[in-house]
N, C-alpha and C positions, 0 to 999 in steps of 0.2 A: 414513611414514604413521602409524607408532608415535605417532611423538612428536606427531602433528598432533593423534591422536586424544587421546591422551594430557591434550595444552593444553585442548581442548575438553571432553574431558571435566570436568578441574579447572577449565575456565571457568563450564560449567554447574553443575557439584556448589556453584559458590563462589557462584554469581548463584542455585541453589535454596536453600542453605543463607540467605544473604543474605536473599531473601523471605522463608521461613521466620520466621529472624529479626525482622525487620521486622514479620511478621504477626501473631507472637508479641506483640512489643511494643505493636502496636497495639491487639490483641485484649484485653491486659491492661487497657489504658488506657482501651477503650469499655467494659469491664466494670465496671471502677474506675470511672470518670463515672456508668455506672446506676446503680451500688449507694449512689455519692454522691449525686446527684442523689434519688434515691429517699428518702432520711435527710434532704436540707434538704427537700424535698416535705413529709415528715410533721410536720418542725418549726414549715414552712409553717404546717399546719393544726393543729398544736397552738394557736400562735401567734393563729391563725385564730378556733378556735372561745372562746382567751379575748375576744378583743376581740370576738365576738357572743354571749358572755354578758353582757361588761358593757355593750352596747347594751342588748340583750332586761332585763336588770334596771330601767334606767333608762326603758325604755318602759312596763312593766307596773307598775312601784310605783306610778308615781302614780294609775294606774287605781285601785288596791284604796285608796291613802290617801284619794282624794275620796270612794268610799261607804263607809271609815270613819268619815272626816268627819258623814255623814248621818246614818248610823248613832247615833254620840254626840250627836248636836242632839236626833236624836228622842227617847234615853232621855230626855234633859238636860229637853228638852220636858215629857214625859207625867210625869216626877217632879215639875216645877213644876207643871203643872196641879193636878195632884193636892193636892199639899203647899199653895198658896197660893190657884190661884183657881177652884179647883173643877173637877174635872177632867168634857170632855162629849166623846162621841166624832164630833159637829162640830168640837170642836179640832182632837182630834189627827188625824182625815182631813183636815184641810185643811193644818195641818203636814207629814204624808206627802207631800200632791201636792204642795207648795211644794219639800220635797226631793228629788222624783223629777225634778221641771222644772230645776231648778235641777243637777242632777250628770250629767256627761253619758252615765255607762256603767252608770250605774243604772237599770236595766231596771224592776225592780218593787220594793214596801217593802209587807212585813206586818206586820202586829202581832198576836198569837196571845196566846192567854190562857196560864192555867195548863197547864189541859193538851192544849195544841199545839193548838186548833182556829181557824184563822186566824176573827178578827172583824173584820178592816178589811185593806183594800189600795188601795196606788197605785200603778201603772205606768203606762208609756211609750203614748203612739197605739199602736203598733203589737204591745203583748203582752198585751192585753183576753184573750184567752184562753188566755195561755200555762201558765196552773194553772188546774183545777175546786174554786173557793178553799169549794163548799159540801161536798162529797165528801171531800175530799183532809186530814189530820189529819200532823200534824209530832211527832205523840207518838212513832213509834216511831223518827221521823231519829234517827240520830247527834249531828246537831247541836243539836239543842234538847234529847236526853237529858245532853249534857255542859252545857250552860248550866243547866238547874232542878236534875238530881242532882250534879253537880261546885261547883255554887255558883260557877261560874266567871264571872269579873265582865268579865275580855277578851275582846277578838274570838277568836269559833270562827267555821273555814270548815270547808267541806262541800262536796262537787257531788253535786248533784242532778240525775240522766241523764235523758236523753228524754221530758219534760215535755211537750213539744209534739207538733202530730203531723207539723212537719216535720222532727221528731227533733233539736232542737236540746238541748244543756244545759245549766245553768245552773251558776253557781259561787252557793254561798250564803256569806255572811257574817252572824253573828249575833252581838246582845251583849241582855246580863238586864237584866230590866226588875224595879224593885222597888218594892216600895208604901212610903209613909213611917215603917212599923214594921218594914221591916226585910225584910219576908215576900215570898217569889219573885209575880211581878208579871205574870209572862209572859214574851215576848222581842220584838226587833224583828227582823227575818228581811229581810234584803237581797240579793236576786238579780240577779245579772250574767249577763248573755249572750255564753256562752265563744265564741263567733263572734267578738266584738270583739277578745279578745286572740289567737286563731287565727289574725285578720290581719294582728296583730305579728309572731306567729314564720313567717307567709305568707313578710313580708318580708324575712325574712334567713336561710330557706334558704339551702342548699348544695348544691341537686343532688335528682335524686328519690327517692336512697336516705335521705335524713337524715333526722335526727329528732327534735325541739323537745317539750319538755314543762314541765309547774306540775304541782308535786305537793305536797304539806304535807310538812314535814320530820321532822316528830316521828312519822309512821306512814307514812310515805310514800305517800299516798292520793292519784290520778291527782286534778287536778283540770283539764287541757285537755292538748290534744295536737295538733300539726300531720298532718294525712294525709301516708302514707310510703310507704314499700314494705318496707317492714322487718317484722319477727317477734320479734323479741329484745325487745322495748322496756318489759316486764315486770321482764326481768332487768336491763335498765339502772336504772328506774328505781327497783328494790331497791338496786341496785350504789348509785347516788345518795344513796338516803337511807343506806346503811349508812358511808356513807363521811362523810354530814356526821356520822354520832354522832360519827367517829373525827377531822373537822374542824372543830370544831361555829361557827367564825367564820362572815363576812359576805365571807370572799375567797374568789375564783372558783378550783377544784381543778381540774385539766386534768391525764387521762392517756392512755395507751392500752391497750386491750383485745381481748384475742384472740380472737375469736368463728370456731369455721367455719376456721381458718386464713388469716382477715383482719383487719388492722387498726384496727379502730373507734376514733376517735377521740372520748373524750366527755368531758365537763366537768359540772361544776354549780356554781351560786352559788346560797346564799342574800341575799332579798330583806332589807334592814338594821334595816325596821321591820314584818314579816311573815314568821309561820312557813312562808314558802313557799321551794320551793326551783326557780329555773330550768336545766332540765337541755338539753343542745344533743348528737344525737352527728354526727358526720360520718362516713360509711361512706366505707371504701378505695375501693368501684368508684367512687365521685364526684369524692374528692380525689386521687385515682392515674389518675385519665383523661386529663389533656392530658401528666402524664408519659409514660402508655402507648403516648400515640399520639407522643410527640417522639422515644423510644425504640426503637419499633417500625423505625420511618427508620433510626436506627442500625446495628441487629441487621440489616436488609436488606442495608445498604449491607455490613457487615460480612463475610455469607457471597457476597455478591457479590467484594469482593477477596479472598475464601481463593479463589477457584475460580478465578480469572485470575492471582493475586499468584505464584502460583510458575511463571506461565508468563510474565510481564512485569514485569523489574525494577523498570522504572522508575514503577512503582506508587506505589513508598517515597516517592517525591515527591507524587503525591496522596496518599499516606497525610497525610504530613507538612503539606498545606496542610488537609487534614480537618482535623486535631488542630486545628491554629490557629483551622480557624471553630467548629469547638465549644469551645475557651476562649474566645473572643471572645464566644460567644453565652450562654456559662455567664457571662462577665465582665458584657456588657451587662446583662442578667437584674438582677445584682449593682449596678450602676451606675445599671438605672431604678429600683431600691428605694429606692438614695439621690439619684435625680434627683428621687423626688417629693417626698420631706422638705426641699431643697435650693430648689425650683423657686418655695414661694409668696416665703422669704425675700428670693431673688433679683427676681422681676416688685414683690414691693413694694417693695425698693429701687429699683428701675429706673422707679415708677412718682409715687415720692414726691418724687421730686428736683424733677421738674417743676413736679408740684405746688404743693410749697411754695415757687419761684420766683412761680408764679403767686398764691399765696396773700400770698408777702413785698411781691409788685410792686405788686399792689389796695391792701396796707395802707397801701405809703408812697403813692402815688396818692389814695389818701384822706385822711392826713394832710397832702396839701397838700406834698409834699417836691418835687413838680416841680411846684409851681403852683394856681394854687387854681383849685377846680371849682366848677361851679352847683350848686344845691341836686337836679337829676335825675342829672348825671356821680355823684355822693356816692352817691346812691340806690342807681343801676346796679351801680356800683363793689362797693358794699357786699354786694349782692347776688352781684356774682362770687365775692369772698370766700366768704359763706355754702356758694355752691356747690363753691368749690375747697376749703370746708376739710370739706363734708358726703363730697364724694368722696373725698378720703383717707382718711375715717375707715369707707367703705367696703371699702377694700382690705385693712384689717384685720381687716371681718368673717370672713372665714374660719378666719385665725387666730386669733380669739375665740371663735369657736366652740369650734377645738379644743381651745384650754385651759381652755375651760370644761367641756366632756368630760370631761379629764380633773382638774377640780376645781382647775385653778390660776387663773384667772381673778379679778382684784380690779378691786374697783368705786375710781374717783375722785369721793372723796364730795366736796359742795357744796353750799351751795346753790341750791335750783335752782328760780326763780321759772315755775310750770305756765304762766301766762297767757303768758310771755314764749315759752315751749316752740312752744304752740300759734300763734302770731304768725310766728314763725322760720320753722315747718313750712311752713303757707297759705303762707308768699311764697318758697321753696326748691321748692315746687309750683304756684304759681300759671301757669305754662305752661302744662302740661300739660292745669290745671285749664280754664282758658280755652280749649285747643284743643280739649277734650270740651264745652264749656258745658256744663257740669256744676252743678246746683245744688248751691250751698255751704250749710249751716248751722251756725252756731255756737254755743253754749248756754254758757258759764263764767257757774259761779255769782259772784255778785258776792264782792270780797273773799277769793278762794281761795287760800288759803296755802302756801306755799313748802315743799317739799318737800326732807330733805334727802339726795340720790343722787348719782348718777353723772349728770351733765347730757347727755351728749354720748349714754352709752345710751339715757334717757327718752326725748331727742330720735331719736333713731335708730328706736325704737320706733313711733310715733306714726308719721314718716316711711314704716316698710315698710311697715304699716298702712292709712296713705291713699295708698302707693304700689300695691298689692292693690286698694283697692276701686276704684281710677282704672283699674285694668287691668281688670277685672270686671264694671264696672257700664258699661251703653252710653250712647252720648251722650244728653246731656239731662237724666240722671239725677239720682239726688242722694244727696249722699252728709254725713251729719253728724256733728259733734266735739261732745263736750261735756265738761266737768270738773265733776265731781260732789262734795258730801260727807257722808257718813253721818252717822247719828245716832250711830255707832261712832266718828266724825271720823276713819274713813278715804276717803280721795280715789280717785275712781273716773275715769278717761279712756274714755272710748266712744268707740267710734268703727263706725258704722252706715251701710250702703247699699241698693241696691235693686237692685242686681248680680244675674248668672246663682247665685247662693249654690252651697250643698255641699250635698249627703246626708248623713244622720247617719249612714249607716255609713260614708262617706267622711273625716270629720272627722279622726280618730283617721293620716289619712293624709298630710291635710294639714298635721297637727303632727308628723309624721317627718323625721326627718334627710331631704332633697333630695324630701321627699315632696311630687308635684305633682298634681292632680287633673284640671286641665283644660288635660292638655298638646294635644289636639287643637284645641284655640280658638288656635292661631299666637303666645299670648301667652309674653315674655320672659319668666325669672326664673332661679335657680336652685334653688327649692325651702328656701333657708332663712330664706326673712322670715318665717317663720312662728313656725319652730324659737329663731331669735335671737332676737324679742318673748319667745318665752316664757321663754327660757334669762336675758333681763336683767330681766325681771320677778321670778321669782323670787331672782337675785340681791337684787333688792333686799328681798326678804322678802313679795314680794304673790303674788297669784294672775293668772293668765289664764285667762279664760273665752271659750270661742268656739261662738257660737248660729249656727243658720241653715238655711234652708229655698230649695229649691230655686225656684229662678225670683223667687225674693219680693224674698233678701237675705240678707246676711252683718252682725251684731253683735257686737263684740269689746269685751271688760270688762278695764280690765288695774288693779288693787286695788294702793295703796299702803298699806300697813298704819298706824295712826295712828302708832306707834313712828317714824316717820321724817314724821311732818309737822310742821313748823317753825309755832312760836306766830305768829300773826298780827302 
């Protein structure tokens, strides 16, 4: 019985030491996995919050460059008045309201004397009262004391708090106005409605800890912020600007900071042609949540096999297939990172092939290679092509997008006859057109000249364009194209409908990366016909302009600059 006992005893001592063992090792390796998992987590989000600063930059410059733009007409304006044809403040008030119409995030435009007492204004329908312009004096701002005692001839910004009384605030931009001897003139005073860029950094939160901010970089002075749950955002935003003195470039800084015994993750960039600075932070409780909770599973599972593992061997074997689904699931994780960088390359090859079977087959079917067609087979023919080669050059939008993002994108210049553009487009649409009876109008100035771009984008332009107001506008409607040219001889494309239109605080949404407005109306798209028009317009050196009013209609301006318009 010794000896029995004896066996069993060294059976069990070797089968507890064994689990032990095994428990040990497993124990090590789920802790090892947390503390890993946890380091690419915050790398994650390092990673994370660069790539939504250099969203959040690219969204907000161009806001502040158009009412600089204004800004500069108007000094440019009230100097010539003055200097050449006699300056009356029927001019320059109706030059104001021309550039309040005209910009679309400029709220209101003053012009203030010498000493700060606004004598004209124009703002938006909807900010009639958002200053008391007889009361109210800009002598002791900040910002008018650095433009008449600094002598400062650039743009100074400013925010201007709770103007209204539904407590909104204003970001001010100002630049000096000077009389033709030299002598301070006044200023012109430009206010923006920090609502509009609020609902930039709206959309690219992180959770309801984080925290999005503009602040000027040279004093670090808040000038908009996203609603948070945070307390710190003081100290961030000191942390930001002290850290551009010490970075003082236009590249986005990303670190971490320990606040509290947590990890904040923040960043800032400065904007490239603007002393502002966009700051992003990501709080731990946000970006450490779906680890906590993946974790949590773990750690359960974990004191669940200490407490049986040394009463049943054969544990080691589900230990053993755990381990595997957690590298499997750490692997996957790893595998979809590079399944989505992997994924457009792959569906566009898989989808081009066809394509241009079908594209190659209409050509020689055209050419008569298997026989000659009548004058409609040609037509038809010709037309399948247009559409087979419009749809391939679809499946590249995405990946034009992103390298235009990321600033590698180049244009295939040409020449590129407009009238022919507009001709391609109507009959690439003409289905569609006919299946809404839609009325059509078309307006090219006679004799419009040749543009020299990227053919296949203008085209493309134009295309999502009256692709949008056909989805928008209800049957019957009408929807019209015209090609325009200034007195500037730059060439204008409109393209105008009578469609359900957008909200002007909506606008700003519509031109967002997949930003869609009216996803409850059933309508297809994916959010970047908008974003693409504007991304190859300014390739090409023009502007996009996008008007509109609810229920009326949608109008779109897309400005080739004369620099690319080819001699008659």
């Amino acid at each position: 019985m010794s000896e029995i006992h004896k066996k069993s005893s060294k059976r069990i001592r070797n089968i507890t030491i064994f689990s032990i063992i095994i428990m040990l090792i497993f124990s090590w390796i789920v802790v090892d996995q947390i503390f890993k998992a946890a380091r690419l987590t915050r790398d994650e989000a390092l990673s994370n919050d660069m790539r939504l600063l250099h969203i959040m930059s690219q969204q907000v410059e161009p806001t502040f460059v158009g009412v600089d733009n204004a800004l500069k007409r108007a000094v440019q304006h009230q100097y010539y008045n003055e200097s050449y044809t006699g300056n009356t403040p029927e001019k320059t008030l109706s030059n104001m309201q021309d550039l309040v119409k005209e910009t679309p995030h400029l709220s209101a435009l003053i012009f203030v004397d010498e000493s700060g007492t606004p004598i004209m204004a124009a703002h938006k329908e909807n900010y009639s009262n958002w200053m008391d312009y007889d009361h109210y004096s800009f002598n002791d701002n900040i910002l008018f004391q650095q433009i008449k005692y600094e002598h400062n001839k650039d743009l100074v910004m400013a925010k201007l708090r709770h103007v209204r009384k539904d407590g909104f605030s204003f970001i001010l931009m100002g630049r000096r106005v000077e009389h033709p001897d030299g002598s301070f003139g006044g200023a012109f005073i430009a206010a923006i409605n920090s609502e509009f860029l609020i609902n930039y950094l709206r959309m690219v939160e992180q959770g309801s800890q984080s925290y999005i901010s503009l602040q000027l970089s040279d004093n670090g002075a808040l000038l908009a912020e996203s609603p948070h749950g945070n307390s710190y955002d003081n100290d961030l935003n000191y942390l930001a600007a002290a850290g551009h003195k010490q970075n003082p470039g236009t590249g986005a800084v990303v670190n971490g900071y320990n606040i509290n015994g947590a990890i904040e993750i923040y960043g800032f960039i400065r904007l490239k042609t603007f002393p502002v600075l966009v700051t992003i932070v990501l709080d731990e409780a946000d970006y450490m949540k779906a680890w906590q909770e993946i974790r949590f599973k773990d750690i359960c599972f974990l004191i669940i096999f200490i407490i049986f593992g040394s009463l049943l061997s054969f544990f080691a074997i589900a230990m053993a297939e755990q381990i595997m689904n957690v590298e499997k699931s750490e692997a996957a994780a790893v595998l979809a990172s590079q399944a989505k960088s992997e994924f457009l390359a792959t569906m566009s090859h898989e989808l081009r092939t066809p394509l241009n079977a079908i594209i190659g087959f209409s050509e020689m079917m055209n050419s008569g290679y298997f026989g000659p067609l009548n004058p409609k087979q040609k037509e038809r023919i010709n037309d399948i092509n247009l559409c087979g080669s419009h749809l391939l050059n679809l499946i590249t939008d995405i990946l034009e997008f992103s390298k235009g993002a990321a600033g590698k994108l180049e244009l295939g210049e040409e020449r590129v006859p407009m009238r022919e553009i507009v001709n391609e487009s109507l009959r690439i649409m003409n289905s569609k057109i006919k299946e809404k009876h839609m009325n059509m109008l078309i307006e090219v100035e006679e004799n419009i000249p040749d543009v020299w771009g990227d053919k296949r984008k203008i085209r493309q332009i134009l295309l999502n364009l009256l692709s949008n107001s056909l989805k928008f506008t209800p049957d019957n409607g009408t929807i019209k194209v015209m090609l325009q040219r200034d007195d500037s001889k730059n060439i204008h494309m409109i393209v105008s409908d009578t469609g359900m239109g957008i909200a002007e605080k909506d606008i700003p949404v519509a031109l967002s990366v997949f930003g869609q407005i009216h996803r409850n109306q059933n309508n297809e798209g994916t959010g970047l016909g908008l974003p693409l028009c504007k991304m190859f317009t300014e390739l090409h050196g023009g502007r996009f302009a996008l008007g509109s009013t609810v229920d009326e209609g949608t109008t779109v301006r897309v400005t080739f600059p004369a620099s690319r318009v080819l001699p008659s």
